[in-house]
C-alpha positions in Angstrom: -7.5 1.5 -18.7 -8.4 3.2 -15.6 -5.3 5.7 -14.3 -6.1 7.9 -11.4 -3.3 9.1 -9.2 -4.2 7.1 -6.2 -6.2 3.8 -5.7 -7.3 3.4 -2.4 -8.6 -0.3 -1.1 -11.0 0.0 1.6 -13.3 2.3 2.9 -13.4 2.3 6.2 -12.1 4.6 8.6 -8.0 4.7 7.1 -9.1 4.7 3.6 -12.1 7.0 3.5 -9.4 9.6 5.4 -6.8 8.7 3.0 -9.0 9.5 0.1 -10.8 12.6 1.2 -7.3 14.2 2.0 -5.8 12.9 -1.0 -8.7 14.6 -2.8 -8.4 17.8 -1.1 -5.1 18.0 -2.4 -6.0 18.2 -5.7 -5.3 14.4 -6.4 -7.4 11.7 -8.8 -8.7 9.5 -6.1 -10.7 6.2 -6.9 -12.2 4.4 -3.3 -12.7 0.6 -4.1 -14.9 -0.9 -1.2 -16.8 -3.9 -1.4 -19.4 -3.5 1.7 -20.4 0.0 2.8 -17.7 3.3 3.1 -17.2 3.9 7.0 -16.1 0.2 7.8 -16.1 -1.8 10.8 -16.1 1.2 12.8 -19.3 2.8 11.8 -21.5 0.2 11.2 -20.5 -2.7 13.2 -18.7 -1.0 16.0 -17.3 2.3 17.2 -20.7 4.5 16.8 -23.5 1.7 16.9 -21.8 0.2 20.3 -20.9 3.6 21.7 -25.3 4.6 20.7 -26.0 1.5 22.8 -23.4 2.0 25.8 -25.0 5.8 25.9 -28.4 3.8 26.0 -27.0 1.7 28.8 -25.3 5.1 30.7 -29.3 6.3 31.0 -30.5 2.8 32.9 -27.6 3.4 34.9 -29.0 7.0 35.3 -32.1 6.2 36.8 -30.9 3.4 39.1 -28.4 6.1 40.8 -31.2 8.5 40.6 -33.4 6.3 43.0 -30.9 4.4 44.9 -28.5 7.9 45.7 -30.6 10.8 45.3 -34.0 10.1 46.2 -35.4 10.5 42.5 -38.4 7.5 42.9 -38.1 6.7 38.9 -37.6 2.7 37.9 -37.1 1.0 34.6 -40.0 -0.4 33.6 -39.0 -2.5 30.5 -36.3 -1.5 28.0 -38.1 -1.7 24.4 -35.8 -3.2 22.7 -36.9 -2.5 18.7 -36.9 1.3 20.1 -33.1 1.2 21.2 -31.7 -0.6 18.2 -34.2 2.0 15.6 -32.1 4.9 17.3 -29.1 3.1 17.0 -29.2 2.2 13.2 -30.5 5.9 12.5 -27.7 7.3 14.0 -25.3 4.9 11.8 -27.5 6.1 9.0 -26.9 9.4 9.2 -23.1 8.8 9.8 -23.4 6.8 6.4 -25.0 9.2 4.3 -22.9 11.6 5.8 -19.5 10.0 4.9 -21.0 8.9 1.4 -22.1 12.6 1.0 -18.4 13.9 1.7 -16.6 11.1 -0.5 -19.1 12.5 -3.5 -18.8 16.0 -2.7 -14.8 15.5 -2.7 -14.8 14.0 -6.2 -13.4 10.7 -4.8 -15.0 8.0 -7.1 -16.2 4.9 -5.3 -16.6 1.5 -6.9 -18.4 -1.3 -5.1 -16.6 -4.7 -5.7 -13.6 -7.0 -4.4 -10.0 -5.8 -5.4 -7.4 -8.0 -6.3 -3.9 -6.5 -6.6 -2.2 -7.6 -10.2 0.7 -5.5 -9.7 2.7 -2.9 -7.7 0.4 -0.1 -9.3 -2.1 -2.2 -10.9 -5.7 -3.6 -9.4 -8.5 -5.3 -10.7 -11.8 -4.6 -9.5 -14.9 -7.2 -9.7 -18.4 -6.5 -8.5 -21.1 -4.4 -9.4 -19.4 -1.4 -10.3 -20.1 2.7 -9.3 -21.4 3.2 -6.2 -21.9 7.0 -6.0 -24.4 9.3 -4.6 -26.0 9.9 -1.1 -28.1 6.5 -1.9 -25.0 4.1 -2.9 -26.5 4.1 -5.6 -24.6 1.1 -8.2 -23.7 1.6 -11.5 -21.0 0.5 -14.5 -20.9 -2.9 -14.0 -18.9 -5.4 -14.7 -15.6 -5.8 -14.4 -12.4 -3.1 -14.4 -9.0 -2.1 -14.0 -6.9 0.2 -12.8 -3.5 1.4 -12.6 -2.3 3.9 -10.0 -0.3 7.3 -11.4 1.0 8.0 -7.9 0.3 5.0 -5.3 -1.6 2.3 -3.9 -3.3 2.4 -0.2 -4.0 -0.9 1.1 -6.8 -0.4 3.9 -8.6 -3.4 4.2 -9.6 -3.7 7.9 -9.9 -6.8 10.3 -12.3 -9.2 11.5 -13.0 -10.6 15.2 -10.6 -13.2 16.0 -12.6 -16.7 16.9 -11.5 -19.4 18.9 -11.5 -23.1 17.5 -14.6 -25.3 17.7 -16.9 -22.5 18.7 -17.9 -21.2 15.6 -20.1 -17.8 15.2 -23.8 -18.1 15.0 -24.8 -14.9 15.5 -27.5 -15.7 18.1 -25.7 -18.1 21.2 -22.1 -17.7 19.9 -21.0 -14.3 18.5 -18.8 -12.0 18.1 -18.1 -8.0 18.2 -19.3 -7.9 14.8 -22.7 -9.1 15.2 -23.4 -9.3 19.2 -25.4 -5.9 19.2 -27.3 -7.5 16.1 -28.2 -10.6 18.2 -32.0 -10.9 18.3 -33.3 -8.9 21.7 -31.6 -8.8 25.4 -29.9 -12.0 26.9 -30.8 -13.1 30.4 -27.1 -13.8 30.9 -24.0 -13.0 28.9 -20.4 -15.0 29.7 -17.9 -12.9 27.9 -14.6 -14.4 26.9 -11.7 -11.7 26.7 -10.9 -8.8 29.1 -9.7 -6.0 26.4 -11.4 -3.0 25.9 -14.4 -4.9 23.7 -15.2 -7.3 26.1 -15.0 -5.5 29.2 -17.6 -2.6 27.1 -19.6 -5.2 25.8 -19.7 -6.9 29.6 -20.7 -3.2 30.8 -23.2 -2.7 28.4 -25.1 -6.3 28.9 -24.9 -5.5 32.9 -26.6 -2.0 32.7 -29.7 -3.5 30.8 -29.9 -6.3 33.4 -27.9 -9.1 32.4 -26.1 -11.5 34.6 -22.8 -11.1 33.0 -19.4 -13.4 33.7 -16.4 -11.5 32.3 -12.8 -14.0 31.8 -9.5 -13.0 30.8 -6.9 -15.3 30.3 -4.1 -12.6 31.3 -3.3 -11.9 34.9 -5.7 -9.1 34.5 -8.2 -7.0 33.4 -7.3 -4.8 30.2 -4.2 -6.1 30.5 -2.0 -3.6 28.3 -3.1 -1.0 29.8 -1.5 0.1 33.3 -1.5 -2.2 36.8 -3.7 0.2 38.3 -6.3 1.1 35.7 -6.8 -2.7 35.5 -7.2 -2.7 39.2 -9.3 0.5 39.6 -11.3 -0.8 36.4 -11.4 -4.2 38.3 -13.3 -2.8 41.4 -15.7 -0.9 39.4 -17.1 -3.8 37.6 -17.4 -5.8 40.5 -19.2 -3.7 42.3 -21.5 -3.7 39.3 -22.1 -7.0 39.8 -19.8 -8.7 37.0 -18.5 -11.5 37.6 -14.9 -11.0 37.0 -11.9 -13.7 36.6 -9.0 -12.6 35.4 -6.5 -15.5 34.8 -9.2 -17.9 33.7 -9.4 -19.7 30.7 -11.9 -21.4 28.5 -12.0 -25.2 28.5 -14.4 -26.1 26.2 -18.4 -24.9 25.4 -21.0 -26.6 24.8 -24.1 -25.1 22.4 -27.4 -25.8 23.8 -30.7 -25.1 22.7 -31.5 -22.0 24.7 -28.0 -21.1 25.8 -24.3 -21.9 26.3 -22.7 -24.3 29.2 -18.9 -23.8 29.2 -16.0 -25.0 31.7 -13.5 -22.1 32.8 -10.3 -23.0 34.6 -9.6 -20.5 37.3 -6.0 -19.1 38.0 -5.9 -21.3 41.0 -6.5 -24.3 38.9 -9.8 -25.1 39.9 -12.7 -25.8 37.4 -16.6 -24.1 37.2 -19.2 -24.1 35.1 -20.5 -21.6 33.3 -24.3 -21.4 31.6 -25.5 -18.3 30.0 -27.7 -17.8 27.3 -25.0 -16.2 24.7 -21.8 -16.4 24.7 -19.6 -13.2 23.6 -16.0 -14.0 21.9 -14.0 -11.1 22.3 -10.0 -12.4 21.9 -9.2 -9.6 19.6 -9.3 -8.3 15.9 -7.0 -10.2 12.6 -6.0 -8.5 9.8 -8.3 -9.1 6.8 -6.3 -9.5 3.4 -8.8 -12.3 2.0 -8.7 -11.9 -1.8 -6.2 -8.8 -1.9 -3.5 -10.8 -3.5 -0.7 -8.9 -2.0 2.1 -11.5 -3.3 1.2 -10.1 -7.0 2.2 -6.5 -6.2 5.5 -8.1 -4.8 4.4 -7.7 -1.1 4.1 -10.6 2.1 2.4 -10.5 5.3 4.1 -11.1 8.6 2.8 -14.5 10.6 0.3 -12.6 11.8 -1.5 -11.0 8.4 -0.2 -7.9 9.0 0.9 -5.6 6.2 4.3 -4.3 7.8 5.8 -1.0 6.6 9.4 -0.8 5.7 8.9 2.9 6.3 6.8 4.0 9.5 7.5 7.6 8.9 5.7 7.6 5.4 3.4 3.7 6.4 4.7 2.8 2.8 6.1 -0.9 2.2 8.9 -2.4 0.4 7.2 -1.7 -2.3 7.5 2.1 -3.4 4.0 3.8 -3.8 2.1 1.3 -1.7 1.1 2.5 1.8 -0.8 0.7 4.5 -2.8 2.5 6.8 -5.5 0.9 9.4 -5.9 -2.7 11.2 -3.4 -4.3 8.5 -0.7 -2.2 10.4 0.8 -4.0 12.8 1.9 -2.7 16.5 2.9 0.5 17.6 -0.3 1.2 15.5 -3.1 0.2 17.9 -5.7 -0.7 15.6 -8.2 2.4 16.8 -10.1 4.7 14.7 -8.3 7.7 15.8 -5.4 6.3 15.1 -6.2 5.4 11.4 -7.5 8.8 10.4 -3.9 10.0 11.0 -2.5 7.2 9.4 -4.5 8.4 6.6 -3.8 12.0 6.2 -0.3 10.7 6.5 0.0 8.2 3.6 -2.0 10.9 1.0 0.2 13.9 2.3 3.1 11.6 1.3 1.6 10.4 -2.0 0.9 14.1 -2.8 4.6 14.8 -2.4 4.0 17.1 0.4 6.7 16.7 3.9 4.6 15.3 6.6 5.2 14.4 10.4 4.6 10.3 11.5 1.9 9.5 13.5 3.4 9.5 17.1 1.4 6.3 18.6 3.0 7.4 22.0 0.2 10.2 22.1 -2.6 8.5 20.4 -4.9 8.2 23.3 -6.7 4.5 24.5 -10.4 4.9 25.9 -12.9 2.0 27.4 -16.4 3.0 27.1 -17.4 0.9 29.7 -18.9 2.1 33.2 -16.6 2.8 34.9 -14.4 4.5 31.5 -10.9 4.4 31.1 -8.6 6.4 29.1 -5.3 6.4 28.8 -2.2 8.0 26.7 1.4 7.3 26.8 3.2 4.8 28.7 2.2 2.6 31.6 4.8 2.9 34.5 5.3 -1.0 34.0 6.6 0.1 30.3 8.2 3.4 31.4 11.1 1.3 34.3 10.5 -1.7 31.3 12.3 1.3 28.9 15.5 2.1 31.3 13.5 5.0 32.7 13.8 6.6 36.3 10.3 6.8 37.1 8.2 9.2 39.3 4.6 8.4 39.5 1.6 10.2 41.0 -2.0 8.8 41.5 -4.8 10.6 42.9 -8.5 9.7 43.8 -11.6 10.9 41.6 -13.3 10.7 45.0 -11.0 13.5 46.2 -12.1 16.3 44.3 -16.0 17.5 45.1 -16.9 16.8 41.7 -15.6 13.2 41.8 -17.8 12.9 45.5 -21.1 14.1 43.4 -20.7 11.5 40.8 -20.0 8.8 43.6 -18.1 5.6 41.0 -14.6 6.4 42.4 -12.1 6.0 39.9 -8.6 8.0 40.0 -5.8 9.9 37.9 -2.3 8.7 37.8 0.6 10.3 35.7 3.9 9.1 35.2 7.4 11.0 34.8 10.8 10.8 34.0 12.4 11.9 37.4 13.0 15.4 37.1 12.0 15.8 33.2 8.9 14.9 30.8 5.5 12.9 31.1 5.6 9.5 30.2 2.0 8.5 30.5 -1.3 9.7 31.9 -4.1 7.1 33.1 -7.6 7.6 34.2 -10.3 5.7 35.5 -14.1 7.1 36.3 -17.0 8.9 34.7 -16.3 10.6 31.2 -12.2 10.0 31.2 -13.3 9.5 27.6 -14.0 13.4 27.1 -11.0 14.5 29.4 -7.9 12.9 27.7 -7.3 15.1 25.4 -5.5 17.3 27.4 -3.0 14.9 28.3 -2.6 14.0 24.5 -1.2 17.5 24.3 0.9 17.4 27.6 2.8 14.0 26.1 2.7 14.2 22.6 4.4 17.9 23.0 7.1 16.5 25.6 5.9 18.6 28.4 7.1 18.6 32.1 4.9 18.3 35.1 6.2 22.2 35.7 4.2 23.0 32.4 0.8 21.9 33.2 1.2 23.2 36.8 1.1 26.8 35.3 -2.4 25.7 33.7 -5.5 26.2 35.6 -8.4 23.8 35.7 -12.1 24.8 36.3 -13.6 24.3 39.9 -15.5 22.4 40.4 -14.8 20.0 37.6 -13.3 16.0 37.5 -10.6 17.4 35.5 -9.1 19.3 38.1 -7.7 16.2 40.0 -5.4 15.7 37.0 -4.2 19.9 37.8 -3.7 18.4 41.2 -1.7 15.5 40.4 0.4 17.5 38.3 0.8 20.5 40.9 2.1 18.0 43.0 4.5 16.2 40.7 5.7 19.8 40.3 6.6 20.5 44.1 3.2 22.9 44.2 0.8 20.6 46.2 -2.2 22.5 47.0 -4.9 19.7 48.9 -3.0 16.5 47.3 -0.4 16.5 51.1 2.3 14.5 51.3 2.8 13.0 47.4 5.5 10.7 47.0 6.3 9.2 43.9 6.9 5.5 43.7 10.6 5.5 42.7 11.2 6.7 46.4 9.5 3.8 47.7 6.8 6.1 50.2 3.9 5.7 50.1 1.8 8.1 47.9 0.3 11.2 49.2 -2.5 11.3 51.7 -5.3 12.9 49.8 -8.0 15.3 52.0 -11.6 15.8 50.2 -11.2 19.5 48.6 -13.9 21.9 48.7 
């Protein structure tokens, strides 16, 4: 019998991070996986999608290059093979790297499907070992194993799909396999306006696509806040994506060199869509499929989801068995970031070590798409939703010179408790991906306006319009005249271009 102190189910991002920390602490640590360590994330979405979007960023390059500047460059064909070689060495690399790390840890990682046959116990079938910087597979057959310590349960999701249009990985597909489709679409309908969709729409659009982009919500990345969604909106349509928010899917129709499908408008009227792959993007399940969790004494909720009885320790009813990843349900938003904390959470706790809960108020959200969005904290919808007085600020990208020289608009809004701490910050533009971290700092540590104010940002820089918005909220305006927050029903501040 197989005893190490902690059995970890799933290698992706949560349960490599569980196990490498676990490791480092000294503990026994066996890694079952039965596809490849890094998960959905590495080698189906976050790094291969985010290769491609940079791909994408670099067309967009060269058409603002010639169309603003004067730089006479075109595209003259995008060589496909080329752009997905780079892409799959990257993920490579990433690969060997994580397999490389696991090894040099001491975690042991076994290839095969794990069944849970007990609070502690699991068995594992499949082809055994897989150690090494190859994966290399070894000790096969079948084993089990009994946890000293505790059990992680990190088993991932899968796309969502929607009935009667099933997958085919060439004119139906999903997140999972649309950047493996076979070469560049002519014409791309996406269905679902959440961060996926509205990157995968972006991405198709920048390498020449005709893209249609529907969202059965009111708008646009809905859970993110009314003005990002707007702001978001604009950018994309000025792209050229055909944007309905509102809208929902009918039926579709597989043809031989596309997809014809009927969308229903908000306005109740009915058009027809034909493009030559169509992109489902409704979201991610949780994937339990095999796990058994009823045979460690455990149930999922209606919607699959592993639900902890304890969020500050993400361990279940169960004692010793700890969820981390996309079988969390919400607060946890089912992002990478968000998982690796989960992770050094749950194998802190197994190690008997006092360790602080993941605060999912200051885990930040980010949109690759062009325009980016990035966001942390609380919308203001959700901040007057919680009982809050609310004082909110928004300021133009276009305002500061540095937003003027990039030319995509976009904006920074933050939102207060009147007279006290930041709720929520919210940006929309060129690389809000790289500048959120600051404001994960400024509401995960309960600052004030009054406390960033203090802080100077770098001239001339697109970060400084979120030191303006926040010299403002602070009674220090410097070129941001006139702010008003939107509890006082005024209008917001008039804005002058800045130097």
């Amino acid at each position: 019998m197989d005893s190490p102190d902690v059995i970890v189910i799933g290698g992706g991002t949560g349960g490599y991070s569980t196990a490498l920390r676990a490791a480092a602490l000294g503990l026994e640590v066996v890694l079952v996986e039965r596809d490849k360590v890094g998960g959905t994330c590495l080698h189906r979405g976050c790094i291969p999608s985010k290769a491609m979007l940079h791909a994408a960023e670099l067309v967009d390059g060269i058409a603002e290059a010639r169309e603003r500047w004067g730089v006479k460059a075109t595209v003259d064909a995008v060589d496909w093979s080329a752009l997905v070689a780079t892409r799959d060495d990257i993920v490579a690399r990433n690969h060997r790297g994580v397999q490389a790390h696991l090894t040099r840890a001491g975690v042991r990682v076994l290839a095969g499907n794990a069944r849970l046959t007990g609070p502690r116990s699991v068995r594992v079938a499949g082809p055994g070992a897989a150690g090494g910087h190859a994966g290399v597979r070894g000790e096969p057959g079948d084993r089990e194993l009994t946890a000293r310590r505790g059990l992680v349960l990190a088993t991932g999701s899968r796309p969502r799909t929607l009935p009667g249009l099933e997958p085919d990985g060439r004119r139906v597909v999903t997140s999972d396999d649309a950047l493996f489709a076979p070469g560049l679409p002519a014409s791309v309908l996406v269905l679902g306006g959440g961060a996926i969709g509205v990157e995968y729409a972006s991405f198709h659009r920048s390498l020449g696509a005709e893209v249609t982009l529907v969202e059965a919500a009111d708008r646009i990345v809905p859970l993110e806040d009314a003005e990002v969604s707007r702001h978001l909106t604009r950018g994309l349509k000025k792209r050229g994506i055909d944007v309905r928010a509102g809208a929902r899917l009918l039926d579709a129709e597989v043809l031989a060199d596309g997809v014809r499908a009927r969308v229903r408008t908000a306005r109740g009227e009915t058009f027809t869509v034909e493009a030559e792959r169509l992109l489902v993007a409704v979201g991610r399940a949780p994937v339990t499929d095999g796990l058994d969790v009823a045979a460690a004494g455990l149930a999922t909720d209606a919607r699959g989801f592993v639900v902890p009885a304890d969020w500050d320790r993400l361990e279940t009813a169960v004692p010793g068995i700890h969820v981390v990843g996309d079988l969390l349900p919400p607060p946890s938003p089912g992002l990478a970031h968000a998982s690796f904390a989960e992770g050094l959470l749950a194998a802190e706790t197994l190690a008997g070590l006092p360790s602080a809960p993941v605060d999912y108020a200051a885990v930040p959200r980010v949109t690759y798409s062009s325009p980016q969005t990035a966001a942390v904290g609380l919308s203001e919808a959700e901040a007057r939703a919680r009982g809050y007085e609310v004082e909110a600020n928004t300021m133009p990208l276009t305002a500061v010179a540095k937003g003027m020289v990039h030319g995509q608009g976009g904006m920074v809004k933050v939102v207060t408790e009147a007279g006290g701490r930041v709720l929520g910050v919210h940006l929309v533009g060129p690389h809000v991906s790289e500048m959120i971290a600051e404001s994960q700092l400024v509401v995960g540590w309960d600052a004030e306006p009054s406390d960033v104010a203090r802080h100077v940002h770098p001239h001339p820089t697109l970060s400084e319009a979120v030191g303006e918005v926040f010299l403002t909220l602070a009674g220090r305006g410097l070129h941001q005249q006139e702010a008003a927050s939107h509890a006082s029903g005024r209008p917001l501040g008039t804005t002058p271009s800045r130097p």
